[in-house]
C-alpha positions in Angstrom: 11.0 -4.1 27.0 10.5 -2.3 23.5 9.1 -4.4 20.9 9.0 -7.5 22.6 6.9 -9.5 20.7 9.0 -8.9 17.4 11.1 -11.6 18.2 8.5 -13.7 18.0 8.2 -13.4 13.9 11.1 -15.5 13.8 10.8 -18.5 15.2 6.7 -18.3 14.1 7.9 -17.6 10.8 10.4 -21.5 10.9 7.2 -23.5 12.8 4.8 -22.2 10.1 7.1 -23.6 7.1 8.1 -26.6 8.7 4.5 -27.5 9.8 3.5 -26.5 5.6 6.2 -28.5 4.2 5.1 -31.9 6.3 1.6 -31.2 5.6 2.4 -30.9 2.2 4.5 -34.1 2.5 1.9 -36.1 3.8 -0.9 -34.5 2.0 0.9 -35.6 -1.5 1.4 -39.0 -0.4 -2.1 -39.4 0.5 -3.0 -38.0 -3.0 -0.6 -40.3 -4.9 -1.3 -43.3 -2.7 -4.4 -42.9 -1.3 -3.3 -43.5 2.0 -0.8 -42.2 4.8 -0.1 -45.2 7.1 3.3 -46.3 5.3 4.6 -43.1 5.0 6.6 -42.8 8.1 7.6 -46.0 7.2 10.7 -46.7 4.6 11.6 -45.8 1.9 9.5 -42.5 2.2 10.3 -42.1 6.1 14.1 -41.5 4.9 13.1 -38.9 2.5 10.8 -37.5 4.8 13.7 -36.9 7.1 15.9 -35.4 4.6 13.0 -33.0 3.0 13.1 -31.2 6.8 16.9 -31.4 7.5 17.5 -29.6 4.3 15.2 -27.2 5.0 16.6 -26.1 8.0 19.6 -25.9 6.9 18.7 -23.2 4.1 17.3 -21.6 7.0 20.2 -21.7 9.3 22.3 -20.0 5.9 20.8 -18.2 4.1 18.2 -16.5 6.9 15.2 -15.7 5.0 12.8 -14.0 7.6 14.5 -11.0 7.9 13.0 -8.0 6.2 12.1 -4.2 7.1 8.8 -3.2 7.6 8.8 -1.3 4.0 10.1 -4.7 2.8 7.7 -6.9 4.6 5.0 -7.1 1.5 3.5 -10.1 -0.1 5.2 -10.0 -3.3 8.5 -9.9 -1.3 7.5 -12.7 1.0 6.4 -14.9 -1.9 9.6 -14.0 -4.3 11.5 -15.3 -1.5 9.3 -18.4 -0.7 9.8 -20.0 -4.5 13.6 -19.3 -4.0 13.8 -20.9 -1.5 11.5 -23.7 -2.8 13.7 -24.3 -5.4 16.7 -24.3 -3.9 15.5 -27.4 -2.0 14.0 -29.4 -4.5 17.0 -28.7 -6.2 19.5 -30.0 -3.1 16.4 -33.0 -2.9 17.0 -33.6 -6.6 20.9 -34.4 -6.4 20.2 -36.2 -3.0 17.8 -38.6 -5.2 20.0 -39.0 -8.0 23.1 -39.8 -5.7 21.3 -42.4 -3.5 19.8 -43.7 -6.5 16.2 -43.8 -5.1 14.7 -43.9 -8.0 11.5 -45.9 -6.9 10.4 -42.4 -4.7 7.5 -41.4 -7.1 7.5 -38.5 -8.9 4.2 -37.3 -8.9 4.3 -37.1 -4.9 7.4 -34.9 -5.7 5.5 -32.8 -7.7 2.6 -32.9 -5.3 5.1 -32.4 -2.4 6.2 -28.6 -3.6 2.9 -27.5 -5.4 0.8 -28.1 -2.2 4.0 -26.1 0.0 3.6 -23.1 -1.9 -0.1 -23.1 -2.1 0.0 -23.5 1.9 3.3 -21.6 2.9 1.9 -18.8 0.6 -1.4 -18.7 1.8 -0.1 -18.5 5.3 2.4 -15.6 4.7 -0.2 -13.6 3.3 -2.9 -14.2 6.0 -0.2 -13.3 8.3 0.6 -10.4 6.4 -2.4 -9.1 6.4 -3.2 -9.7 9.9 -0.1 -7.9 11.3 -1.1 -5.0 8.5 -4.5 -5.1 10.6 -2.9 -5.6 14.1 -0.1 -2.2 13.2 -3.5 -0.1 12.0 -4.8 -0.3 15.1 -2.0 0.5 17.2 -0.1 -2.1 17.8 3.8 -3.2 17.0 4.5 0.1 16.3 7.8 1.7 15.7 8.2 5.0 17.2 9.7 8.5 15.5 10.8 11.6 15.3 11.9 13.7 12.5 14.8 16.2 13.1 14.6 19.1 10.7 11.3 20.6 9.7 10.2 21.1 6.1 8.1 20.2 3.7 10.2 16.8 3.1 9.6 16.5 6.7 5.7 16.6 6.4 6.0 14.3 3.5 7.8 11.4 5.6 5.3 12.0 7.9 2.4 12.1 5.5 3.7 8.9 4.1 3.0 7.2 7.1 -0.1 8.2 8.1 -1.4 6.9 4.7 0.2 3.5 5.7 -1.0 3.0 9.4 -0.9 -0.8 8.4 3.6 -0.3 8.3 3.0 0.3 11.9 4.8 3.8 12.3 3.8 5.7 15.1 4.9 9.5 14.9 6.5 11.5 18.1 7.4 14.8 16.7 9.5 16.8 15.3 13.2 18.6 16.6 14.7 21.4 15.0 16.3 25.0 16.0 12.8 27.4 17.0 11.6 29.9 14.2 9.3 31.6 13.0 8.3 29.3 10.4 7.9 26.3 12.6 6.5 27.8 15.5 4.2 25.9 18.1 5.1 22.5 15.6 8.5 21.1 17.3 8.6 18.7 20.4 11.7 20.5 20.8 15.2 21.3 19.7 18.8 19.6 19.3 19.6 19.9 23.0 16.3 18.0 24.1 16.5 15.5 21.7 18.8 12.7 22.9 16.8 13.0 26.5 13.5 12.8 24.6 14.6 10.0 22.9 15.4 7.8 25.8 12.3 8.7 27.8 10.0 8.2 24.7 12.0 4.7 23.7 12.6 6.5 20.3 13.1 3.7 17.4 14.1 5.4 14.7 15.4 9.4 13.8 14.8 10.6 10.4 17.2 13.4 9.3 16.1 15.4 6.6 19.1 16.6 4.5 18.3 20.0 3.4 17.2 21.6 6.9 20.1 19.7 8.9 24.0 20.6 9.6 26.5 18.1 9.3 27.5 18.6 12.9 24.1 18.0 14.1 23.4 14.9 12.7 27.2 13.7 13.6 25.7 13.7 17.1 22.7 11.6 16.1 24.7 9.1 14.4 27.4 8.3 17.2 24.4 8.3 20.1 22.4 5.8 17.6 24.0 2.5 19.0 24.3 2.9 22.6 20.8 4.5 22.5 19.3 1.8 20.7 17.8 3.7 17.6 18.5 3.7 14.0 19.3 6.9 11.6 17.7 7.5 8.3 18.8 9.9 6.3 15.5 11.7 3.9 17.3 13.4 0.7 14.8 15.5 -1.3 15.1 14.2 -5.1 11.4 14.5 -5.3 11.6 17.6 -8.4 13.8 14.9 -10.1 11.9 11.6 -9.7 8.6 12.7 -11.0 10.1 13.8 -14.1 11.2 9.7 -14.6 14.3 9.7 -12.5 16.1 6.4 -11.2 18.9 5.2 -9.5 21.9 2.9 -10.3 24.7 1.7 -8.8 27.8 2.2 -9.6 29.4 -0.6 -7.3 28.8 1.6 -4.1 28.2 4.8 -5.7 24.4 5.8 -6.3 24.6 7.6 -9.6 21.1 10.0 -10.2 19.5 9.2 -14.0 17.5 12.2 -15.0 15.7 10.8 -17.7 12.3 12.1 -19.0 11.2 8.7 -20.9 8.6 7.4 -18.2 8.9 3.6 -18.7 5.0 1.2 -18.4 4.6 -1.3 -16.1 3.4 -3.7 -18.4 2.4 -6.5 -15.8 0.9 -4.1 -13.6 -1.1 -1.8 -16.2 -2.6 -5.3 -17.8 -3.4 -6.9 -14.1 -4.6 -3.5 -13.2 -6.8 -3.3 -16.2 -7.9 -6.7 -16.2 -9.2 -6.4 -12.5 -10.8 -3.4 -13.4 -13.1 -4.8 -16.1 -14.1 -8.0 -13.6 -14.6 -5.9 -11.0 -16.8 -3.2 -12.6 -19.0 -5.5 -14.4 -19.5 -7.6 -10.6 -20.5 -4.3 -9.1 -23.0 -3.3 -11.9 -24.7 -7.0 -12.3 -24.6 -7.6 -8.6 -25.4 -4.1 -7.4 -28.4 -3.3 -10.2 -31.3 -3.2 -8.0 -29.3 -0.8 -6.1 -28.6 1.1 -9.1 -32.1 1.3 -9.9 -33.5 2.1 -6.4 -30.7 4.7 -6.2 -32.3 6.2 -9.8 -35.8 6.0 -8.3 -35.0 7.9 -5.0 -32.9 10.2 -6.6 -35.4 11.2 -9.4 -38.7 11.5 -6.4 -37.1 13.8 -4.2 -35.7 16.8 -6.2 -36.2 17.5 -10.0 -33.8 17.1 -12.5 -32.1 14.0 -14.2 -30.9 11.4 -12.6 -27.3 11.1 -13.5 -25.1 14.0 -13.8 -22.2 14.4 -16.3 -19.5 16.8 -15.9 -15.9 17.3 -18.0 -12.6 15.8 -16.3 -9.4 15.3 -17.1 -7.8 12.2 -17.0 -4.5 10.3 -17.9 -1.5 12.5 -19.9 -4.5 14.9 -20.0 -7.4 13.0 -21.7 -10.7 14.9 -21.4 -13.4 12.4 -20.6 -17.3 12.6 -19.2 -17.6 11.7 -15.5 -20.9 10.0 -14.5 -22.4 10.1 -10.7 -26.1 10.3 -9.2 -27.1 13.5 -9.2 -26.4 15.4 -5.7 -26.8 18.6 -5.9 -29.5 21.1 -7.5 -30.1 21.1 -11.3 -28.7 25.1 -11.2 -26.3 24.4 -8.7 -23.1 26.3 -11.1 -25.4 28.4 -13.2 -22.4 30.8 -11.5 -19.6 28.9 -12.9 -17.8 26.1 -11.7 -17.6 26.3 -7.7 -15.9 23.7 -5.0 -18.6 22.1 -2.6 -18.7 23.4 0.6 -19.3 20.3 2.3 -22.0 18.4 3.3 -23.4 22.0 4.5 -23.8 23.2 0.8 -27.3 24.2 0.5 -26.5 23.6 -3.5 -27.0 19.8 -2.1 -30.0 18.1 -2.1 -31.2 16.2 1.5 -31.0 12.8 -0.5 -27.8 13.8 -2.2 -26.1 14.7 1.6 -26.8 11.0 2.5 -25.6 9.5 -1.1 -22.6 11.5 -0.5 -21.7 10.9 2.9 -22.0 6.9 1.7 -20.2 7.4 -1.5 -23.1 5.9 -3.1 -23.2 8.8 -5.9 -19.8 7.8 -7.2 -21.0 4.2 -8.1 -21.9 5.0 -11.9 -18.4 5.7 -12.4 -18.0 1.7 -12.4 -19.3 2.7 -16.4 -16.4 5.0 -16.9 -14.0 2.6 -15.8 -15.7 -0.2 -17.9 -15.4 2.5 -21.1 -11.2 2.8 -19.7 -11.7 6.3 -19.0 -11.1 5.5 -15.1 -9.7 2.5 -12.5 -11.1 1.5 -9.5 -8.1 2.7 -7.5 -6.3 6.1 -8.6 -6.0 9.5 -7.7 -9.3 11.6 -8.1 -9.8 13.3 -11.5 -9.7 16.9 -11.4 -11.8 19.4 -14.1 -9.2 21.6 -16.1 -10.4 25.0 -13.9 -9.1 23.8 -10.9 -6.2 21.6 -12.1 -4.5 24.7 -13.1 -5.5 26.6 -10.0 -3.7 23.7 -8.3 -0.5 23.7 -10.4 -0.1 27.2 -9.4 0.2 25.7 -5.8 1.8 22.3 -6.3 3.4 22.0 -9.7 3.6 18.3 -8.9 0.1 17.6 -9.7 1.5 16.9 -13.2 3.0 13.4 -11.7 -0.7 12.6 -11.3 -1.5 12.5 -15.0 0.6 9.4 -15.8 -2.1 7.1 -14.2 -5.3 6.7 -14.9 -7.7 8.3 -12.4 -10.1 6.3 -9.6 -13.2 6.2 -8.1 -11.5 5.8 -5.0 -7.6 6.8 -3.8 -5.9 7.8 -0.7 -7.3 11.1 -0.5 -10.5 10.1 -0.9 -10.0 7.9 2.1 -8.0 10.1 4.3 -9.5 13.3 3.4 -13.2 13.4 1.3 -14.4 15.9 -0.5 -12.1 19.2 -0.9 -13.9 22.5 -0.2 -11.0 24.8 -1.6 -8.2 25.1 -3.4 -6.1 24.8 -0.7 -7.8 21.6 0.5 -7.3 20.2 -3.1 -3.5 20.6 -2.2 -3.7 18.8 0.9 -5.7 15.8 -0.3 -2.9 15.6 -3.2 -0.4 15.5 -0.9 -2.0 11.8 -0.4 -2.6 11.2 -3.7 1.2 12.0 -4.8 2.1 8.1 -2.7 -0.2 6.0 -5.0 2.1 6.4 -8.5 5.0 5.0 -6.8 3.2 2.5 -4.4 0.8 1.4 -6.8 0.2 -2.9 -6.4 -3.0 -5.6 -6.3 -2.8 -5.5 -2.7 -2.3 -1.8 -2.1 -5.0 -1.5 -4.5 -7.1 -4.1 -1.9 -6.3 -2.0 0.9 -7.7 1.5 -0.4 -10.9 -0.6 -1.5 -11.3 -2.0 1.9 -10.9 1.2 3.8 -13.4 2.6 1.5 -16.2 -0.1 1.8 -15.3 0.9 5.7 -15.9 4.6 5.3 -19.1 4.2 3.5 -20.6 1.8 5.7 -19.7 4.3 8.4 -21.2 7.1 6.3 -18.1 9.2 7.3 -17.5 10.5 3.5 -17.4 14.2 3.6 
């Protein structure tokens, strides 16, 4: 039976909030009266009653756990949580006033909702992140295929790979044969509905511009009696990274090209502000490291210690990058050249090592002390290669409207690029975090780096 544990979320979801909002109950009590003995008894043992009948009937209405997997995220989870929250102290509110209890306390009121969202939130997101765990390793996955092959194709595709933790398992793609996508298809139209039902298919992505009306007809009217669902992938990416956005017109979705790109106050300030605490941790915590790294550095190959090189950061900002030297002192007497990889003989033994742990990038924690840089961002670029990159992938430019990282996707998915073309590709990862960008996101790409350099798999 597909997915048979998803219907577990669910119920889980009404056993966790009901056992936070008595705990919270009874742990307010205690606080206010230092005891919990007389609280199944009356007056409070009324109330007690009423606090879980109207919760479940909220429940029973308004049906709150339901969300997509691209909706399942903790801001989501926790928007909805105070709604709901208020909603019932609301309903307990009119309750009180129309029995006239006025000798419940108000104080364990007060207690009663603060400690519920403390524990009902701290349960989502531990759940949350569990389940984000549990999907990136294989688990409750959703299965799919992608019917028409392009590069919007790739991108969906790309998208989820950079997200194992949405729990998107990829099955191929279905299109008519050419030469273009030779050897890449699973197969074409006539193969796909058989496919589907021997693969337990959960979900067909259409991409617009590569296929016909009558072909995706098909998909559509098969969808419910094959138990799968349609998306349909429209490609408005030359418009949206030029500031686009969408409104609604009642039902019809109306296209705003506008070029004004509006700042996410509350996310640049929290960004910025975790940032600075951050950095300074690293560099008070981590200076022994720092100075051992120096030391080591400095012994085994001539040369300073740090090494400083031009990049270009946000809306085109030239700044002074700052990592442990790897490489040679003469290493671009040539001009500026892409590493080859850990293989380079430009790098030093001790710099192979420093690289393949990341541990050369860790004076950057100075540049994004200085504002130059963030933790979490797309990799700055020097202006030589930039605009051998543009030539490739215009989109690049989207990349400038955010501050650069020491760490991003690419970094994590891909390493160090050896050529141009390589540069493209590790973009192509980059290009999510703009659009994605959040403190938990941001979490996520910092644990998965701590995990590659503990691994030593940086290339």
């Amino acid at each position: 039976m597909r997915h048979r544990y998803s219907i577990l979320f669910f119920p889980l979801h009404i056993i966790v909030d009901f056992i936070s909002l008595n705990t919270a109950f009874v742990g307010a009590y205690w606080i206010k009266f230092q005891t919990i003995e007389t609280v199944s008894t009356p007056p409070y043992a009324s109330l007690w009653w009423i606090f879980n009948a109207v919760w479940l009937i909220e429940v029973l209405i308004l049906k709150p756990y339901v969300y997509p997997r691209q909706l399942f995220k903790a801001n989501n989870l926790i928007k909805n949580l105070v709604v709901l929250t208020t909603i019932h102290m609301a309903v307990i509110s009119i309750s009180w006033v129309a029995m006239k209890s006025y000798y419940y306390s108000r104080e364990h009121l007060l207690f009663t909702y603060a400690l519920f969202i403390a524990i009902a939130s701290a349960f989502r997101i531990g759940g949350l992140l569990f389940l984000q765990e549990y999907r990136a390793r294989g688990y409750n996955n959703r299965r799919y295929v992608i019917v028409g092959y392009g590069k919007l194709a790739d991108s969906i595709r790309s998208f989820y790979e950079a997200h194992p933790e949405m729990g998107f398992r990829f099955f191929g793609y279905f299109d008519q044969p050419s030469s273009e996508n030779e050897g890449l298809l699973q197969g074409d139209y006539a193969s796909l509905q058989s496919y589907v039902m021997r693969e337990q298919i959960d979900c067909i992505y259409c991409c617009m511009p590569y296929i016909d009306n009558d072909q995706m007809k098909v998909i559509v009217e098969q969808a419910e009696s094959k138990n799968y669902q349609v998306k349909l992938l429209v490609d408005f990416r030359g418009f949206m990274t030029r500031g686009a956005s969408v409104e609604y017109h009642d039902f019809l979705p109306v296209l705003n090209l506008s070029s004004q790109m509006l700042a996410d106050f509350r996310v640049n300030t929290l960004k910025r502000a975790f940032d600075v605490v951050f950095s300074l941790g690293v560099l008070v915590v981590g200076s022994p490291i720092f100075l051992l790294l120096a030391l080591i550095t400095r012994t085994t190959s001539s040369g300073p210690v740090l090494y400083a090189q031009e990049r270009v950061g946000r809306e085109g900002k030239i700044f002074k990058i700052y990592k442990f030297r790897s490489m040679y002192t003469d290493a671009e007497k040539t001009g500026p050249v892409l590493s080859g990889g850990l293989l380079d003989n430009r790098i030093t033994p001790w710099g192979r090592f420093m690289r393949q742990t990341r541990l050369d990038e860790l004076p950057q924690f100075f540049n994004v002390l200085k504002g130059d840089m963030s933790v979490v961002g797309p990799r700055p670029e020097r202006q030589f290669f930039i605009d051998k990159i543009v030539e490739i992938a215009p989109e690049y430019h989207s990349l400038l409207k955010v501050k650069p990282g020491i760490t991003s996707i690419g970094q994590i998915k891909f390493g160090y690029a050896a050529t141009i073309e390589e540069m493209v590709q590790r973009l192509r990862y980059d290009l999510l975090y703009p659009e994605r960008r959040s403190f938990l996101f941001d979490m996520w790409i910092i644990a998965q780096t701590l995990r590659v350099m503990a691994q030593g798999r940086g290339k």
